[in-house]
VEXVORO-579727 format. One record per atom (N, C-alpha, C): residue number from 1; residue in three letters; chain; x, y, z. Coordinates in pm, 1 decimal, padded with zeros to 6 digits. Layout:
REM residues N
NUM ala A X Y Z
...
//
This chain:
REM residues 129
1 unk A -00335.9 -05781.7 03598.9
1 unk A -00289.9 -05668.3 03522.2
1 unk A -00297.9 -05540.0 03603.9
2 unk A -00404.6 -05487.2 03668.9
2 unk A -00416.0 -05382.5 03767.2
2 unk A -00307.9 -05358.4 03846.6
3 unk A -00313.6 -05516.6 03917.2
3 unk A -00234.6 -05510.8 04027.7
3 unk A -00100.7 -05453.3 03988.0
4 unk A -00046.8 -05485.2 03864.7
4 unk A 00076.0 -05464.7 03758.7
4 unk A 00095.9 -05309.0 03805.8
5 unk A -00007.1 -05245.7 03703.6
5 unk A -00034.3 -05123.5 03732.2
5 unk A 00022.8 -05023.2 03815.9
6 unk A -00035.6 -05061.1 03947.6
6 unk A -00014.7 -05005.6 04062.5
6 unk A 00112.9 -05011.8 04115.9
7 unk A 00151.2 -05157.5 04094.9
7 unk A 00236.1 -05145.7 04176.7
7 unk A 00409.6 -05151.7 04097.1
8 unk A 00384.9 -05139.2 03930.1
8 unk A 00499.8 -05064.6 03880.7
8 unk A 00481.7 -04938.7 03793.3
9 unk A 00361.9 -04918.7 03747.5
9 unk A 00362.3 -04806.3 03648.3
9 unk A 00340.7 -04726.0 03737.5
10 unk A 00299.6 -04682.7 03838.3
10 unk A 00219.7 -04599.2 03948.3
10 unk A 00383.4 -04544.0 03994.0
11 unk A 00448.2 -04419.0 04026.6
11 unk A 00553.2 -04412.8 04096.2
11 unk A 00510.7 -04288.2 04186.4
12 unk A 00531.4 -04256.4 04297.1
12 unk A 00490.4 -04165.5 04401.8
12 unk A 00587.8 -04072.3 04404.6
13 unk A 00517.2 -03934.7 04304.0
13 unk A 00614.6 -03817.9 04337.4
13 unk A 00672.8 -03775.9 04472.1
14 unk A 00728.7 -03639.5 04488.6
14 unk A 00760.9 -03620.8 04606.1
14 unk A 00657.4 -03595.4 04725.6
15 unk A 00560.8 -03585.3 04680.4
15 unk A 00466.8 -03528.1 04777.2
15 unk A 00330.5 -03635.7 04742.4
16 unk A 00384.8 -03761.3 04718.0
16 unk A 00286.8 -03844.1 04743.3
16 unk A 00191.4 -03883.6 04640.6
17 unk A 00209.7 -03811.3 04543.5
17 unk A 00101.5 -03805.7 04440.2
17 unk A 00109.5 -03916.4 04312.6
18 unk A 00011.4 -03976.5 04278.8
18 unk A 00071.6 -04105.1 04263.9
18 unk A 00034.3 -04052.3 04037.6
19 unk A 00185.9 -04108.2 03987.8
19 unk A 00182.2 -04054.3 03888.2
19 unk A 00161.5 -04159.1 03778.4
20 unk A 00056.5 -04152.4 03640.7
20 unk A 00029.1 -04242.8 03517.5
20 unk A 00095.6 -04175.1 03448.5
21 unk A 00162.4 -04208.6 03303.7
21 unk A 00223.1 -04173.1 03206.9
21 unk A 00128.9 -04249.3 03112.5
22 unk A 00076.8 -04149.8 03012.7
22 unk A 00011.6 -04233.2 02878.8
22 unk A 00104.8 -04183.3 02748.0
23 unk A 00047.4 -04198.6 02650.1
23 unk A 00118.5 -04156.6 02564.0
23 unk A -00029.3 -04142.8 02422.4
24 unk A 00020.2 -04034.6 02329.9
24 unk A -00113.4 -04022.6 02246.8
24 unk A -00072.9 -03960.6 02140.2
25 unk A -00159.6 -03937.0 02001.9
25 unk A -00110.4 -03879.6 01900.3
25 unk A -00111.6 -03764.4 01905.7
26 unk A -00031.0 -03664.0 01858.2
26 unk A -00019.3 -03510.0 01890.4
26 unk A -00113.1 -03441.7 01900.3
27 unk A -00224.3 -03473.2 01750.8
27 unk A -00341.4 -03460.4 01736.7
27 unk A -00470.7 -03494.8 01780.1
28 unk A -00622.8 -03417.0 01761.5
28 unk A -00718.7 -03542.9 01780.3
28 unk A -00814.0 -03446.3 01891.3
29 unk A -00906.3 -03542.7 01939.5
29 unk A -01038.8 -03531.3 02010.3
29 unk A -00978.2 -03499.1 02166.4
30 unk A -00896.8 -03600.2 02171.2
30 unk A -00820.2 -03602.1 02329.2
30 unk A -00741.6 -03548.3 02356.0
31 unk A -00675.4 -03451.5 02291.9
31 unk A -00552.7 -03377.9 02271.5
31 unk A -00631.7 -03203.8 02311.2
32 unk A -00704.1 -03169.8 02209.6
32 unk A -00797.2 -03094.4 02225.2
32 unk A -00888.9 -03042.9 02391.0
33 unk A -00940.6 -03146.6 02402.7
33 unk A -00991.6 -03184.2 02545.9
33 unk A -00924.5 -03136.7 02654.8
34 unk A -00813.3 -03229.7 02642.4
34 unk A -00743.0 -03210.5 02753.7
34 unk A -00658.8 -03073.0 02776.7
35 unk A -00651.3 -02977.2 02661.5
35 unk A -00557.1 -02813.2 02647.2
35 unk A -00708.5 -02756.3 02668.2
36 unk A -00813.5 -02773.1 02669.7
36 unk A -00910.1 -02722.6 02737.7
36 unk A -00941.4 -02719.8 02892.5
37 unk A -00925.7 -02879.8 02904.4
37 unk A -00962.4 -02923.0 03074.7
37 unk A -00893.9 -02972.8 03120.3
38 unk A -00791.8 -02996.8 03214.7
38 unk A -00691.5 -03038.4 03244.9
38 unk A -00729.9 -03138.1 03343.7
39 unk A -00814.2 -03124.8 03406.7
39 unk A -00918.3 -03206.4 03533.3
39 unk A -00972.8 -03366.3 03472.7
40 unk A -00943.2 -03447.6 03508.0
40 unk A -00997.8 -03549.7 03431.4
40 unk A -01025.7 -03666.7 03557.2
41 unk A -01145.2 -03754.7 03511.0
41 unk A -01163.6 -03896.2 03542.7
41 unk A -01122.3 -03974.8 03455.0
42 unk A -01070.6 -04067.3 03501.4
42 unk A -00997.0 -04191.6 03472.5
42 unk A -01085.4 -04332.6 03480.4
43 unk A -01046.8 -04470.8 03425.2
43 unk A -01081.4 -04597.7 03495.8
43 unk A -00984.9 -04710.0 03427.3
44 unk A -00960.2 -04786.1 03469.2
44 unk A -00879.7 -04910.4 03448.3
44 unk A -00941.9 -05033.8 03490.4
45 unk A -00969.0 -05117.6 03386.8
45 unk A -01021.4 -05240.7 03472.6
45 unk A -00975.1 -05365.4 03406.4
46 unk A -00960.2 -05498.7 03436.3
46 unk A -00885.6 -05591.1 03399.8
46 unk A -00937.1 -05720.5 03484.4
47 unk A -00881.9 -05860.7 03510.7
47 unk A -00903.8 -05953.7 03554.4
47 unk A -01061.3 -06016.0 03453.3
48 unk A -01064.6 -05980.2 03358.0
48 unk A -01208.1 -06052.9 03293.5
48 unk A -01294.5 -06175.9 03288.5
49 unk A -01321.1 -06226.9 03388.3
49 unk A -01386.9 -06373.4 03310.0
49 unk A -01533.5 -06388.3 03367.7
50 unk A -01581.0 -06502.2 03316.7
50 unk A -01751.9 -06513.9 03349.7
50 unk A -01724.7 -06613.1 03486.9
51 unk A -01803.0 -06564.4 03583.6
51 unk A -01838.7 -06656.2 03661.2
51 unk A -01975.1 -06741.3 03647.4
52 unk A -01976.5 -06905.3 03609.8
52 unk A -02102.0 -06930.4 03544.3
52 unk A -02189.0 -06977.7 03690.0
53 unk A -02336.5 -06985.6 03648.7
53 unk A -02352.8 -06998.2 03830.4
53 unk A -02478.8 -07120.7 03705.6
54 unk A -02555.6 -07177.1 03819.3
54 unk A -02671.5 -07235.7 03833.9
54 unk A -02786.6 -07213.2 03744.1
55 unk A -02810.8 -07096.4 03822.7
55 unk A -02946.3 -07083.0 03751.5
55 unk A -02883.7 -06896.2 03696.9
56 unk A -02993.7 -06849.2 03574.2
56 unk A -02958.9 -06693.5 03559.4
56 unk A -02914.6 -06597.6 03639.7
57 unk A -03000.9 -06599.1 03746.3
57 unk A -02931.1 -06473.1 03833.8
57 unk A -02788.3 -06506.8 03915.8
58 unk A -02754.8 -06670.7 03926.3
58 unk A -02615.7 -06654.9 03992.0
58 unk A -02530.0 -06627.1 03907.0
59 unk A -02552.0 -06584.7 03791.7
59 unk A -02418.1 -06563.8 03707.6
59 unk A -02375.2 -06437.9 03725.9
60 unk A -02239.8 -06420.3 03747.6
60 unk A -02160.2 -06299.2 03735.1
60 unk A -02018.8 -06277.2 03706.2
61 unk A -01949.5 -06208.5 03697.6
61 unk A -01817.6 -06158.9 03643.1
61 unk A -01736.9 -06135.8 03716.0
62 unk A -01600.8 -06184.5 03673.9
62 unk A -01504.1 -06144.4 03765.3
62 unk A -01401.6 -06072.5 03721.1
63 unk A -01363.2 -05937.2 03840.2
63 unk A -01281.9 -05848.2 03746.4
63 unk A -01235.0 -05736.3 03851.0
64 unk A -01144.1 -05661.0 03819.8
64 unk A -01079.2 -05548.4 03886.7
64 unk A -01066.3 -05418.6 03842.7
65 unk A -01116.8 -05325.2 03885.8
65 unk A -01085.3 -05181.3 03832.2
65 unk A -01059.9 -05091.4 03944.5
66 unk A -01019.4 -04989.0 03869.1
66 unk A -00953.6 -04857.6 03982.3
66 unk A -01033.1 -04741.6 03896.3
67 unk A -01049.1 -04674.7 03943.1
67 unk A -01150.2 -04522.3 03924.7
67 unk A -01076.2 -04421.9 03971.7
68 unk A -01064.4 -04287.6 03964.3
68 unk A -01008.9 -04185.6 03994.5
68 unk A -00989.0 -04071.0 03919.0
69 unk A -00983.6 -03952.2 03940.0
69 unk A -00953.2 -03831.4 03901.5
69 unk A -00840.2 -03821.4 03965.5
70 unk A -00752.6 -03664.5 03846.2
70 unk A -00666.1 -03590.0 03838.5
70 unk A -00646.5 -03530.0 03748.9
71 unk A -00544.1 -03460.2 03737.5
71 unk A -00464.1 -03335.3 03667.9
71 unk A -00419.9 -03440.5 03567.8
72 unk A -00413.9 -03382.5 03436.6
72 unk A -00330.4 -03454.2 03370.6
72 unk A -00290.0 -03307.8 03255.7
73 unk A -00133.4 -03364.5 03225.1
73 unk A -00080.8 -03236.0 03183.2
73 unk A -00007.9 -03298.3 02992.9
74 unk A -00005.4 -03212.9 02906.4
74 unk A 00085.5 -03287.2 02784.6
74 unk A 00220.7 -03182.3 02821.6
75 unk A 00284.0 -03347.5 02791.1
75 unk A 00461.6 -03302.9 02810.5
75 unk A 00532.9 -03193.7 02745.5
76 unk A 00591.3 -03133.1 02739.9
76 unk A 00649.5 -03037.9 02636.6
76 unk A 00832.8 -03077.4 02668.1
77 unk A 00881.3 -03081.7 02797.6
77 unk A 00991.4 -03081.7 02764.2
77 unk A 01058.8 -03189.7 02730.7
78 unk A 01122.6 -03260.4 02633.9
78 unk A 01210.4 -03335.9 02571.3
78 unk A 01252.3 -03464.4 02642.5
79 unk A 01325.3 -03418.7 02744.1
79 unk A 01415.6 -03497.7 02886.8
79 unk A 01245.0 -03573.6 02940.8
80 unk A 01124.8 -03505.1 03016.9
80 unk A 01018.0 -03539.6 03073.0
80 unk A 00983.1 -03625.5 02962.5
81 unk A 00959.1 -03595.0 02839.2
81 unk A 00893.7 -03672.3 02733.1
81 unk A 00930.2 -03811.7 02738.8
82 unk A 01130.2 -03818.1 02733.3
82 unk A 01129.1 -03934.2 02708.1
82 unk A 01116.8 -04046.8 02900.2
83 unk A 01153.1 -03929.5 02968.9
83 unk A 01094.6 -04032.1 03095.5
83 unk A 00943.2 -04106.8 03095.5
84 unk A 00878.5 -04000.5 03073.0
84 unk A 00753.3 -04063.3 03031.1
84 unk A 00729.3 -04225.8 02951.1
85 unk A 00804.2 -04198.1 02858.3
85 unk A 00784.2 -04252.2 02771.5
85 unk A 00871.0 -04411.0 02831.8
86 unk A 00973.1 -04405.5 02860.4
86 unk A 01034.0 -04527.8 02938.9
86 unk A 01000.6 -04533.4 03023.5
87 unk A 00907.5 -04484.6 03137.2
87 unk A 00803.9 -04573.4 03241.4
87 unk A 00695.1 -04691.1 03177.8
88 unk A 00644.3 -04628.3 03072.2
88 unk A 00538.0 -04699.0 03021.4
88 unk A 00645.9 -04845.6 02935.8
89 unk A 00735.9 -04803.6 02869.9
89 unk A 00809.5 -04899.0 02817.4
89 unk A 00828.0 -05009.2 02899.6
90 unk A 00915.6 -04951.9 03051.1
90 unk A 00931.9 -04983.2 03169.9
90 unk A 00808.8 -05121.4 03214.5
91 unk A 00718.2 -05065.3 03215.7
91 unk A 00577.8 -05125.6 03275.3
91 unk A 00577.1 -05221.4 03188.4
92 unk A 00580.0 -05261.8 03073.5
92 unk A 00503.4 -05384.2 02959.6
92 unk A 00624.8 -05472.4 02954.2
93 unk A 00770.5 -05418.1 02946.6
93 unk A 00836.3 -05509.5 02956.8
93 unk A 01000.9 -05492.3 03058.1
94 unk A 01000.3 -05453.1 03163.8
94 unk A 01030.0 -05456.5 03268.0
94 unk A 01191.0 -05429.6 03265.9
95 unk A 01230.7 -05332.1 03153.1
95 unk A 01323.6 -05286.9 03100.7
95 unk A 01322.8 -05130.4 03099.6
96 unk A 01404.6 -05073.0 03157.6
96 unk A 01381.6 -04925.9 03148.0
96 unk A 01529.5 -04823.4 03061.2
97 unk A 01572.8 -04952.8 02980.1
97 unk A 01718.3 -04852.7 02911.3
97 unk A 01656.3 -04845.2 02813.3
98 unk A 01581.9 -04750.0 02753.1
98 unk A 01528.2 -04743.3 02608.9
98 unk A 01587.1 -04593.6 02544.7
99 unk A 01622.3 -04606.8 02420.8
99 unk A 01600.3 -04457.1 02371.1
99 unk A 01493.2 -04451.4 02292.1
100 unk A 01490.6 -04315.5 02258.6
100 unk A 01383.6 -04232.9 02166.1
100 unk A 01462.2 -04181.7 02078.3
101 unk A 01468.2 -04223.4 01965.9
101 unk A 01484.5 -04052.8 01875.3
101 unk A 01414.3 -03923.7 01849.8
102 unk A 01456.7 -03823.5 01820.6
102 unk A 01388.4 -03689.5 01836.8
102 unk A 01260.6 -03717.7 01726.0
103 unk A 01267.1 -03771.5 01627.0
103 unk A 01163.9 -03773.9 01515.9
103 unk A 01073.1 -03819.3 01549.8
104 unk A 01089.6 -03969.8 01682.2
104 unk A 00935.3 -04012.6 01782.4
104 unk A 00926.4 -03936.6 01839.9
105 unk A 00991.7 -03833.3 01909.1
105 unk A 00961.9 -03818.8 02068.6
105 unk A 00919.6 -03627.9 01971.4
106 unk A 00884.3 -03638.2 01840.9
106 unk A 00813.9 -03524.5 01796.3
106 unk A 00681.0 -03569.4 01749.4
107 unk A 00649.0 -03671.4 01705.8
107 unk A 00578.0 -03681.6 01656.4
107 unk A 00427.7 -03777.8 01758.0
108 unk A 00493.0 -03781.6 01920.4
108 unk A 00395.2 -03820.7 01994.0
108 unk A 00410.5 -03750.5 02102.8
109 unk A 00278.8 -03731.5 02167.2
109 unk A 00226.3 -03657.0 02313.3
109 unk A 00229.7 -03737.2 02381.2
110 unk A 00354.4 -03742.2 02497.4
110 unk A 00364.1 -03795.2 02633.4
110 unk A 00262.2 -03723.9 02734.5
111 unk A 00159.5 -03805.3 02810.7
111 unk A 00102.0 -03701.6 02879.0
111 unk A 00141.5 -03758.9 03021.7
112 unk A 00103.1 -03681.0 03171.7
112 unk A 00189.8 -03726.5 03275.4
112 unk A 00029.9 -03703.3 03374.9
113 unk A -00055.4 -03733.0 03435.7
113 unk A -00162.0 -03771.2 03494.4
113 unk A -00125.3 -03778.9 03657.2
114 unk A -00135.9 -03647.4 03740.1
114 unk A -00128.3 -03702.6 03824.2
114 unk A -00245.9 -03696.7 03929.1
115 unk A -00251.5 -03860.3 04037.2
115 unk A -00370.3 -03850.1 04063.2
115 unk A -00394.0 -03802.4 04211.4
116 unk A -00504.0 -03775.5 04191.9
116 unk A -00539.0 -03685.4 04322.3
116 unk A -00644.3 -03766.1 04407.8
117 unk A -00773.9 -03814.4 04359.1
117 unk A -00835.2 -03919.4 04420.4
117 unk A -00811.6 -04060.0 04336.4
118 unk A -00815.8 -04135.6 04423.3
118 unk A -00822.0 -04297.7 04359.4
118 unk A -00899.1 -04426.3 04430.2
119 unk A -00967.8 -04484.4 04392.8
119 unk A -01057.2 -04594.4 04454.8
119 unk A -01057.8 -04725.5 04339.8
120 unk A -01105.1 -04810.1 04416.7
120 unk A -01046.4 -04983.6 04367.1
120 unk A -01120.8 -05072.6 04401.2
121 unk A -01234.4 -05094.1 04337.2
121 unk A -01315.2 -05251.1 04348.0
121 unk A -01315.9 -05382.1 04286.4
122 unk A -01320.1 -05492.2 04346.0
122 unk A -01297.4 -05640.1 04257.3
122 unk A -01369.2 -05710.1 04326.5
123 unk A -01382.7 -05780.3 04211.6
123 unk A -01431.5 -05966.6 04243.3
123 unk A -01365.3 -06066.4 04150.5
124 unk A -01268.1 -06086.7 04246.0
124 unk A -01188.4 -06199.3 04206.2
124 unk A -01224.8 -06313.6 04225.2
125 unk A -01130.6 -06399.2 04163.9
125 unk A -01160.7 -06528.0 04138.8
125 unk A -01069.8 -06623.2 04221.8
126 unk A -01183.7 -06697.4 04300.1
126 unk A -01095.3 -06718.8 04393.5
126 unk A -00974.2 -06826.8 04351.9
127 unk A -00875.6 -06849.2 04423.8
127 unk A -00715.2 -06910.7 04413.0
127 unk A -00803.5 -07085.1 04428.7
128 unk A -00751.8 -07151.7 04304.8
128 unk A -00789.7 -07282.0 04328.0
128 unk A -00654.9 -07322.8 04378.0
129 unk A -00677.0 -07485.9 04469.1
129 unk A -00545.5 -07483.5 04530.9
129 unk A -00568.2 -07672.8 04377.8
//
């Protein structure tokens, strides 16, 4: 799923900056927050399963996440909103002709995240042949 992530929801503005699109209710805790602080940490993590071992202490987990800060901004203009909004569409099902009508694309906050640091640790599981 990460890997997903990165390597279609992730698109590299002009100057390199690698951009998330979320999407959120107009309202709320996070909405608030973020028209306060615009600066944010992030995390994503995925690949889930138990690695079972032997005895207690060999047991451990296998899994992938990415960590990072950036800017993250809420959309205001219309045209950005609905790009936003068909990247993420884009990403889950690998289709990017979608419309919006004005009555969604009022009643939800496209936000546009872009990141400035980013780092990536895993323990995967290894490839059975």
């Amino acid at each position: 799923m990460l890997k997903a992530v990165l390597n279609e929801a992730w698109k590299l503005a002009p100057f390199r900056v690698a951009v998330v699109h979320l999407h959120s209710a107009r309202e709320g805790r996070k909405i608030s927050l973020i028209e306060k602080e615009p600066m944010v940490s992030f995390e994503m993590d995925g690949g889930h399963s138990l690695k079972k071992g032997d005895t207690a202490s060999s047991f451990s987990f296998f899994y992938q996440s990415i960590m990072g800060s950036g800017r993250i901004e809420i959309l205001k203009d219309k045209e950005e909103k609905k790009h936003g909004l068909k990247r993420i569409m884009e990403h889950y099902t690998q289709c990017s002709d979608w419309d919006f009508d004005d009555k969604a694309l009022e009643a939800t906050s496209v936000l546009r995240l872009s990141v400035m640091e980013l780092s990536a640790k895993a323990n995967k599981r290894p490839i059975e042949d």
